[in-house]
Backbone as a chain_set.jsonl record, in Angstrom:
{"seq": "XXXXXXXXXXXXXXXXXXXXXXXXXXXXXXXXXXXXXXXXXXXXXXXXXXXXXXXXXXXXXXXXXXXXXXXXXXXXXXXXXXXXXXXXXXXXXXXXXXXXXXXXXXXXXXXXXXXXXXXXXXXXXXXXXXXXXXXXXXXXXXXXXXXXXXXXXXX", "coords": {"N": [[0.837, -1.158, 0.0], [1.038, 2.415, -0.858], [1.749, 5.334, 0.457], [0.44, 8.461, 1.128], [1.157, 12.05, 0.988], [-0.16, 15.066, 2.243], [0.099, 18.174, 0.237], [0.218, 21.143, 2.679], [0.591, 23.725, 2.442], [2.407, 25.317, 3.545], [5.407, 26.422, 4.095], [8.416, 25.772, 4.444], [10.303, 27.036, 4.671], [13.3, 28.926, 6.137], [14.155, 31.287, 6.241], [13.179, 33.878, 6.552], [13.75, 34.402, 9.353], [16.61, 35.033, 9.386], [16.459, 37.01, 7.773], [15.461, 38.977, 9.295], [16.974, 38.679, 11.775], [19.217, 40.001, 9.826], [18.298, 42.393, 9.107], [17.868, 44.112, 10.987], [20.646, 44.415, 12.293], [21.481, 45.772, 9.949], [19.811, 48.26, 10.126], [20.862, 48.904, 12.879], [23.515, 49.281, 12.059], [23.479, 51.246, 10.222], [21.676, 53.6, 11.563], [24.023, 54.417, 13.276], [25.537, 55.115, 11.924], [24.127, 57.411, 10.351], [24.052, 58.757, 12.486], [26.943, 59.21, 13.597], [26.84, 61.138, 11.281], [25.641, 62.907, 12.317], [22.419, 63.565, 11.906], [20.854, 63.735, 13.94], [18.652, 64.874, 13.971], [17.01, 63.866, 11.795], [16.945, 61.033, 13.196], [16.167, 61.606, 15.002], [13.585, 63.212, 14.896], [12.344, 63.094, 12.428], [11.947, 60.083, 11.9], [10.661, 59.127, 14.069], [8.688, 60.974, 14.261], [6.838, 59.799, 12.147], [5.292, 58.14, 13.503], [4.001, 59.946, 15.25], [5.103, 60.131, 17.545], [7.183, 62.544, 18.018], [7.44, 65.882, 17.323], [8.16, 66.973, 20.547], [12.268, 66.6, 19.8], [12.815, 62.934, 19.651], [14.889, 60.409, 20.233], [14.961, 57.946, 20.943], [12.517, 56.591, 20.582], [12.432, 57.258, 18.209], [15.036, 55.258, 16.903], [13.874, 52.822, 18.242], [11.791, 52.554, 16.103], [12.919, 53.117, 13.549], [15.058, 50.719, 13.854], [12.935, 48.289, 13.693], [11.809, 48.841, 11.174], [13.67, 48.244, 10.167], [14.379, 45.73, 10.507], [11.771, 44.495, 9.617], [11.842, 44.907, 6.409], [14.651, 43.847, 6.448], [12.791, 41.0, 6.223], [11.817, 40.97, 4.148], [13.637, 41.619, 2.167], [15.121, 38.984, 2.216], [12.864, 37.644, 1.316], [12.902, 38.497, -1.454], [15.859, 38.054, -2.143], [15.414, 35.087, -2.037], [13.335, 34.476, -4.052], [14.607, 34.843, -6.478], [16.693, 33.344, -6.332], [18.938, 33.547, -5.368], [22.353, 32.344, -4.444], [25.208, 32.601, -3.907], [27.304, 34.646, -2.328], [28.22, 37.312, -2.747], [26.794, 37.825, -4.983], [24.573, 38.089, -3.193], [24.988, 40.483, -1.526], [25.71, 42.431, -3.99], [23.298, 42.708, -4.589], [22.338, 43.585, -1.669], [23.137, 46.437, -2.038], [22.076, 47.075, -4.113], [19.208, 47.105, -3.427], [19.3, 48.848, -1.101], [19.615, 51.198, -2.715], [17.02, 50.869, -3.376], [15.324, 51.241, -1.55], [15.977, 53.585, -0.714], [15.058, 55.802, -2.788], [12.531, 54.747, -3.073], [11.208, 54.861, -0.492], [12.641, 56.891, 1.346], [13.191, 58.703, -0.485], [10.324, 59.629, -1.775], [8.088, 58.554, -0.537], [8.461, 59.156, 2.429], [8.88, 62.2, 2.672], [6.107, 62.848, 1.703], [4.413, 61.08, 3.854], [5.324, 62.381, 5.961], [4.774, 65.36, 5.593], [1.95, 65.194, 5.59], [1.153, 63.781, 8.597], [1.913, 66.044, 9.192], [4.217, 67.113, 10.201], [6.617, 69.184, 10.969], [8.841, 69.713, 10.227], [9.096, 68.301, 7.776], [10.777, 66.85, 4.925], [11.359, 68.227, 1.163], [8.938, 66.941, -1.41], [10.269, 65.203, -4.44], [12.814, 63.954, -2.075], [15.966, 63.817, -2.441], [18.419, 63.53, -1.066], [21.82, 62.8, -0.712], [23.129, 62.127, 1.145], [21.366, 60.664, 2.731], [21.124, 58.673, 0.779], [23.498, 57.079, 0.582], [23.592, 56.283, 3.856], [21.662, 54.078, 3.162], [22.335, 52.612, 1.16], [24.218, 51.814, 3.39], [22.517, 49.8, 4.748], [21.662, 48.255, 3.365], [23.975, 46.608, 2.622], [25.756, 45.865, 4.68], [23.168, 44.462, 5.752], [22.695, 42.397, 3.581], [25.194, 41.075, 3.666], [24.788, 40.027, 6.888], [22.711, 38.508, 6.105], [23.564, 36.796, 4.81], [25.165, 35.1, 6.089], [23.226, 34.187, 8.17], [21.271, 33.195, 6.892], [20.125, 30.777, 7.059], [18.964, 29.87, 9.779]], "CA": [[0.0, 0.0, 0.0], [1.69, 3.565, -1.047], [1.341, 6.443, 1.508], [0.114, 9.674, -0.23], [1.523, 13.386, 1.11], [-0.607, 15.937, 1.169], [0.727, 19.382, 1.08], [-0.181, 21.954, 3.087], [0.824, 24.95, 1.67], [2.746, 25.762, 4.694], [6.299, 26.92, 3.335], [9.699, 25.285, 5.607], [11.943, 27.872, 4.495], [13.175, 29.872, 7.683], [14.988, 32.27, 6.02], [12.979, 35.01, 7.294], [14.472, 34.761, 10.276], [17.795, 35.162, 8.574], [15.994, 38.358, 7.033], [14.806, 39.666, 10.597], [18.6, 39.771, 12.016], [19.956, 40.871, 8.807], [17.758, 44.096, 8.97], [17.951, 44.587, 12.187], [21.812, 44.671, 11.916], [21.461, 46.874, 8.775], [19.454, 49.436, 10.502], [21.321, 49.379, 13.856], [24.704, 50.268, 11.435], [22.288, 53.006, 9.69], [21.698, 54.416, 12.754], [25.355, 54.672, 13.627], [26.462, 55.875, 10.221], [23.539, 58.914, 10.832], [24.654, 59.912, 14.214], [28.391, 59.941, 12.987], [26.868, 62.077, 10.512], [24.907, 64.414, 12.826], [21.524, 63.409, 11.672], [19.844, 63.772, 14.939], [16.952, 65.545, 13.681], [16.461, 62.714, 11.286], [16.657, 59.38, 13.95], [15.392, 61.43, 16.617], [12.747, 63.972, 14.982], [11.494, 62.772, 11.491], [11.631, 59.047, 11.696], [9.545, 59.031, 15.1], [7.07, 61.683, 13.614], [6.032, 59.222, 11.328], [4.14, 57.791, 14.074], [3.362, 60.522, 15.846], [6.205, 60.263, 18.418], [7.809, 63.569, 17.881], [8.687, 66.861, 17.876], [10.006, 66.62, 20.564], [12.993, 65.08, 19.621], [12.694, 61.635, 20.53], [15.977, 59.884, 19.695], [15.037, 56.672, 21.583], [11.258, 56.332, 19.88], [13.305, 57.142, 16.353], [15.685, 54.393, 17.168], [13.383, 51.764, 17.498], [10.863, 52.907, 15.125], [14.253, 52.629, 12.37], [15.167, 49.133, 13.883], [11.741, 47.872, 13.438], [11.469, 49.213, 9.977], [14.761, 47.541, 8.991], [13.862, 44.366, 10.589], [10.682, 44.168, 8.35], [13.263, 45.512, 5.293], [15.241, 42.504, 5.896], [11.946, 40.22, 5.385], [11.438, 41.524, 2.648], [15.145, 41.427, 1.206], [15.367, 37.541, 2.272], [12.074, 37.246, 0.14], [13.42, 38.624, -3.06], [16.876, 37.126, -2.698], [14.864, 33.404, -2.245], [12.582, 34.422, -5.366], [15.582, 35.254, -7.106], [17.482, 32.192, -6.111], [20.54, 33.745, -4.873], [23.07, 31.701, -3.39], [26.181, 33.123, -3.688], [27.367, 35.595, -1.13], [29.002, 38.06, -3.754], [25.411, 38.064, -5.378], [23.49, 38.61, -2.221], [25.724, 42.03, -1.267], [25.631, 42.815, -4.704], [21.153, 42.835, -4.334], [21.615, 43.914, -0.824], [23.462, 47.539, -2.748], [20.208, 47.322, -5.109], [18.06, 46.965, -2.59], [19.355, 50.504, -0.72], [19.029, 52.155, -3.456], [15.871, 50.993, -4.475], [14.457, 51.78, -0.394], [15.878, 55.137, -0.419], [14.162, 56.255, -4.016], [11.311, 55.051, -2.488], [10.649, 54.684, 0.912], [13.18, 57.857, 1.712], [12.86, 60.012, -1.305], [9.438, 59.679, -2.171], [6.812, 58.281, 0.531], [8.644, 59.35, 3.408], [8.05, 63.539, 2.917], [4.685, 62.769, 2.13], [4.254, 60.683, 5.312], [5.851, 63.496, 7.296], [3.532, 66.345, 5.32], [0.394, 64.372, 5.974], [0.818, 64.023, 9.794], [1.882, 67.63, 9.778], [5.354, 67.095, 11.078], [6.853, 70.964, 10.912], [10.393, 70.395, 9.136], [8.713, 67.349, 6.299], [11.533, 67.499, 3.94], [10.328, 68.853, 0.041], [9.221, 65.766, -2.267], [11.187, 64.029, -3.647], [14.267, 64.373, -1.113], [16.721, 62.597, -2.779], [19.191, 63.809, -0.098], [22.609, 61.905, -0.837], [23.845, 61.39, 2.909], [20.247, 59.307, 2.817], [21.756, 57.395, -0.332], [24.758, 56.535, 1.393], [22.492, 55.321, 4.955], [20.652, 53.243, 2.615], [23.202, 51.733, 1.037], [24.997, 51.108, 4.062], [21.932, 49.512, 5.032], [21.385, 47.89, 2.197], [25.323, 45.859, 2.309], [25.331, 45.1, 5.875], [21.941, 43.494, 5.964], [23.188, 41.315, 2.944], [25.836, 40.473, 4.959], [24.784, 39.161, 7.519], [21.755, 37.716, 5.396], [24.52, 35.389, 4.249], [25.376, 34.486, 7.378], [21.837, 33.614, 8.8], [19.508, 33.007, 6.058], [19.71, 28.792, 6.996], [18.421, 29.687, 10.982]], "C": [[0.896, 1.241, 0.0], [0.925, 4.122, -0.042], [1.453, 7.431, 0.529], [0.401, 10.86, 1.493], [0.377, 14.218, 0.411], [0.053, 16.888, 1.444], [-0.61, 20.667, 1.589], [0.05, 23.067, 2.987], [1.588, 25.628, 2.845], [4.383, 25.372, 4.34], [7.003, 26.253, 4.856], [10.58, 25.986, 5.516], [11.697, 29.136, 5.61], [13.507, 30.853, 7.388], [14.7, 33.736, 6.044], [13.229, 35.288, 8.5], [16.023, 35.27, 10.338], [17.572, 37.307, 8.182], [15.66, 39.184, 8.233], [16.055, 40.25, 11.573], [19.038, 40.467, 11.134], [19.351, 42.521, 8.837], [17.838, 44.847, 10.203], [19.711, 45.291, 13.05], [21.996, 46.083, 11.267], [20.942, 48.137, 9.57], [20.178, 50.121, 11.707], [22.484, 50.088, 13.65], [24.235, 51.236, 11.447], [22.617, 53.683, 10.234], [22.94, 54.928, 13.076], [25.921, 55.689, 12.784], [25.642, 57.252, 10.662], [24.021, 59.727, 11.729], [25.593, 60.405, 14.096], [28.159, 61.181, 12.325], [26.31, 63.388, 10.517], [23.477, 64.853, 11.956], [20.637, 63.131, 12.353], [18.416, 63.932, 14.618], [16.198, 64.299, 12.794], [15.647, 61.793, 12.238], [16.202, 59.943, 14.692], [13.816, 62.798, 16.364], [11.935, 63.575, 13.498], [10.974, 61.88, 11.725], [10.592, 58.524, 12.849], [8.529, 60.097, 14.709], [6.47, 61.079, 12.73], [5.368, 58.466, 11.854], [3.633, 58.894, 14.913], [4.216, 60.859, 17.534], [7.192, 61.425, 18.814], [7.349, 64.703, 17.034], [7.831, 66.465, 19.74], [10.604, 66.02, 19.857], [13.072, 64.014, 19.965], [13.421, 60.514, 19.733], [15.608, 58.069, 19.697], [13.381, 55.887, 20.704], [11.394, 56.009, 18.158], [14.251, 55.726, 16.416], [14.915, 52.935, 17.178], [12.17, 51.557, 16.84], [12.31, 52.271, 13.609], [14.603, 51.266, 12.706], [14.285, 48.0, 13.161], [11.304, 47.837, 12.027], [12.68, 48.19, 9.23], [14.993, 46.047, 9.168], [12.485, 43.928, 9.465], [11.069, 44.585, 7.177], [13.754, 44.165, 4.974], [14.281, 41.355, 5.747], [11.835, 40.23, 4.204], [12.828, 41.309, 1.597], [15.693, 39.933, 1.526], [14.463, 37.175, 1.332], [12.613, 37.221, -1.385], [14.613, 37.961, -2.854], [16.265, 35.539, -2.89], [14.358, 33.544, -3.422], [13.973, 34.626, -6.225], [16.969, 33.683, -7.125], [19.028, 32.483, -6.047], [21.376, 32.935, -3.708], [24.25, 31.896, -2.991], [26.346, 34.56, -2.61], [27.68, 36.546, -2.094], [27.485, 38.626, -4.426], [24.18, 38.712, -4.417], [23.647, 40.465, -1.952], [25.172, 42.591, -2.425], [23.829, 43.556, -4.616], [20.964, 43.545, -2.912], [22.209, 45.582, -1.643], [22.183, 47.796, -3.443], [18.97, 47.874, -4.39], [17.836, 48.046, -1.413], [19.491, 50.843, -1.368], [17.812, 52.444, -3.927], [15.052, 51.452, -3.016], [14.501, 53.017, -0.2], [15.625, 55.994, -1.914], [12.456, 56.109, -3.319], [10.585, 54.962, -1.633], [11.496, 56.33, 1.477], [12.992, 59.156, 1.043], [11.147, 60.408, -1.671], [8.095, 59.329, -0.846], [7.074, 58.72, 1.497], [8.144, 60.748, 3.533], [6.63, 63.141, 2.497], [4.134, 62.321, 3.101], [3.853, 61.878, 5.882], [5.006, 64.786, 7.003], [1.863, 66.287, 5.693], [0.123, 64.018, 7.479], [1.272, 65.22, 10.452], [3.345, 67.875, 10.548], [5.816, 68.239, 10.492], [7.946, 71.106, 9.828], [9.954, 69.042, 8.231], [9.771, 68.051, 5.277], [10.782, 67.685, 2.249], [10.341, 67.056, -0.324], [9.635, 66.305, -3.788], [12.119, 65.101, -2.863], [14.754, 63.2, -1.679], [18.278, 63.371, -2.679], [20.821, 62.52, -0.27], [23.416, 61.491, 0.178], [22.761, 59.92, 2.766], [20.849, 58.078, 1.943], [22.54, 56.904, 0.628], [24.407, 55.651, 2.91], [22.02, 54.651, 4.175], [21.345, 52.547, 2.284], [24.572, 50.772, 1.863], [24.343, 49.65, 4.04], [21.872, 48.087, 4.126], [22.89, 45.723, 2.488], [25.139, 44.797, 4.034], [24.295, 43.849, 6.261], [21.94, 42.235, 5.247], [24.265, 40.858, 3.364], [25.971, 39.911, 5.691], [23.313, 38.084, 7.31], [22.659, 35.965, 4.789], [24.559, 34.534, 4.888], [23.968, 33.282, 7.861], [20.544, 33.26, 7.815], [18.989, 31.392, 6.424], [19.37, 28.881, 9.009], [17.503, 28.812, 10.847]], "O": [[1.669, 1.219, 0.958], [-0.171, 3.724, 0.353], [2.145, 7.461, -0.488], [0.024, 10.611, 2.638], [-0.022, 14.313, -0.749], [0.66, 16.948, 2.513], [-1.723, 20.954, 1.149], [-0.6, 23.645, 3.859], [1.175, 26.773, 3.029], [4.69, 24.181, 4.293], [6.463, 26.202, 5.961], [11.645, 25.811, 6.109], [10.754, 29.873, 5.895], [13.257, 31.717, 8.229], [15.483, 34.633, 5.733], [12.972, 36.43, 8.881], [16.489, 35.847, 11.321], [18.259, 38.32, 8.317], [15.598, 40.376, 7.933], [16.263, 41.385, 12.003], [19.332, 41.627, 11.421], [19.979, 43.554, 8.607], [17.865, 46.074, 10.308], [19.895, 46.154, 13.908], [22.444, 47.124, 11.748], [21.732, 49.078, 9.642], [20.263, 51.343, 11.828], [22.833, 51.055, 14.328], [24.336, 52.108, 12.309], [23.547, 54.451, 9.988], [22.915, 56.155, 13.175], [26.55, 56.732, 12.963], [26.265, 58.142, 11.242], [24.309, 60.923, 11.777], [25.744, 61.614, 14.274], [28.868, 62.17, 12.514], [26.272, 64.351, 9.752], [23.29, 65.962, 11.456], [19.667, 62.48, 11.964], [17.398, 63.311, 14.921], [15.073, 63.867, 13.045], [14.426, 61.644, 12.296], [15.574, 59.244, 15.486], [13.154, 63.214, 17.314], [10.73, 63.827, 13.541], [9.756, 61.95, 11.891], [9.791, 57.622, 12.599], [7.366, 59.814, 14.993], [5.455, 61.636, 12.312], [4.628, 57.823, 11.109], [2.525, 58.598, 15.361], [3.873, 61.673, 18.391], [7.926, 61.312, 19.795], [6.838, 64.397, 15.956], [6.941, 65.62, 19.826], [10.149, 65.078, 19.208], [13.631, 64.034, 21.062], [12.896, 59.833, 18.851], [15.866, 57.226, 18.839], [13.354, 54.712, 20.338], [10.924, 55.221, 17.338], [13.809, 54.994, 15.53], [15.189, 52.043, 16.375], [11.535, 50.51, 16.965], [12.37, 51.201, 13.005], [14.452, 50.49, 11.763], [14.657, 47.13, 12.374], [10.532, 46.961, 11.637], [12.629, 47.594, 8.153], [15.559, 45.288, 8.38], [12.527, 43.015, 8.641], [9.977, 44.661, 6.613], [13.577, 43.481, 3.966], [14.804, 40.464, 5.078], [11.775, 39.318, 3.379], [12.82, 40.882, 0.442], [16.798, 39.688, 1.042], [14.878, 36.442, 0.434], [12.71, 36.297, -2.194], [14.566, 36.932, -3.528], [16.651, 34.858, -3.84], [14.832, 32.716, -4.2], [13.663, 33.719, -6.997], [17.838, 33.358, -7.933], [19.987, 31.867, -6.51], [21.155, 32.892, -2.498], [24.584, 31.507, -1.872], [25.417, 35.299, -2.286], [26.541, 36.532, -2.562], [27.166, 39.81, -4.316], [23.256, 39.474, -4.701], [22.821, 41.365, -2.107], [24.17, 43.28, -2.233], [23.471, 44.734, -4.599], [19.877, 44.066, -2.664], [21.125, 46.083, -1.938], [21.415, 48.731, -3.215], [18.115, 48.716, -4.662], [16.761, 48.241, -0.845], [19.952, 51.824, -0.783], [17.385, 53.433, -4.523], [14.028, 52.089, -3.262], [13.588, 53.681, 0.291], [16.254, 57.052, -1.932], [11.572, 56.948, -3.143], [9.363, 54.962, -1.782], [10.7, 56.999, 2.136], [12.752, 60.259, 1.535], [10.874, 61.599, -1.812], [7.307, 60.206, -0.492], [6.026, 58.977, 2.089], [7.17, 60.916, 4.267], [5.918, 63.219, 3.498], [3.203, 63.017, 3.506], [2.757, 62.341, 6.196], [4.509, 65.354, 7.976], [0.982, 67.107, 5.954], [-1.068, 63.924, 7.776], [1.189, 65.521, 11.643], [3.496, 68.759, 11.391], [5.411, 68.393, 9.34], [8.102, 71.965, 8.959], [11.047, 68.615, 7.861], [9.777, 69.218, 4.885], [9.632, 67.258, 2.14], [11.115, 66.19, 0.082], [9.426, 67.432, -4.237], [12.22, 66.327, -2.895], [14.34, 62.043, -1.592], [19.041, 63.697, -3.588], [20.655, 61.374, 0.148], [24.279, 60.618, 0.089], [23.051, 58.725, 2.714], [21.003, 56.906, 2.286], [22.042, 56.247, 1.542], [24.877, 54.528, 3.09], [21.396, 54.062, 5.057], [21.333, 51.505, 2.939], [25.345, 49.871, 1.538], [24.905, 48.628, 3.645], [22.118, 46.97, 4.581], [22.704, 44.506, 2.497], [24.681, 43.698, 4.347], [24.49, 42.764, 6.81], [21.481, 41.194, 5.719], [24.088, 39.641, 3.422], [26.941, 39.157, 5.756], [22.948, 37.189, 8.073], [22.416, 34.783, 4.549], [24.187, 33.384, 4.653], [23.875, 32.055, 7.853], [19.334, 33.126, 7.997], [17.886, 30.902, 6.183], [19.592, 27.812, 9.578], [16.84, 28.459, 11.822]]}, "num_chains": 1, "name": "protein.A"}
């Protein structure tokens, strides 16, 4: 008598957990790289006004508001490298570079001042802001997170 499998549509690949440090990494650099760069007002007065967290400045609300964001980032950038079937490490970096440029076009330059205009936050930069310190945070972001996506994508 054969035994029959059914499937359950219920996916075994972990590698969003892989994607959950990797962004979480990525953003905690970010963060670093900003501060070096004296982008307070950013991590501690835009990125928490996009919930409603600031003005004040609120460095610590911005902080893990940006974590949070780059943890659900790296879901998302474990997804497309799996659809993509990247296995090489050289390839992943390469997509995680792609993949800050393609968040800060449009999650930084484009949706973000509208966000920040739409809950009225005071200094909303113009749209687009395609601010090239931001490039450069993004693409840190971006490398790092593929990085250690390498590392952890088989958790």
């Amino acid at each position: 008598m054969a035994t029959q499998t059914e499937s359950t549509g219920v996916s075994t690949d972990h590698s969003w957990k892989g994607g959950v440090l990797a962004g979480i990494a990525g953003g905690a650099v970010m963060a670093v790289v900003m501060l070096a760069m004296g982008a307070n007002g950013v991590l501690g007065g835009a990125i928490p006004a996009l919930y409603g967290l600031a003005p004040p400045l609120n460095p610590a609300a911005g902080l893990v508001v940006h974590i949070s964001h780059g943890a659900v980032l790296g879901v998302v950038f474990a997804g497309i490298v799996g659809a993509a079937g990247l296995d090489e490490s050289a390839k992943v970096v390469g997509a995680g570079v792609v993949y800050g440029i393609a968040t800060w076009v449009v999650l930084a330059a484009l949706v973000m001042p509208v966000w920040l205009q739409t809950v009225g936050f005071p200094n909303a930069p113009p749209l687009p802001n395609f601010a090239p310190p931001s490039l450069l945070w993004h693409v840190v972001y971006g490398v790092v997170a593929a990085g250690v996506f390498t590392q952890t994508r088989d958790l």
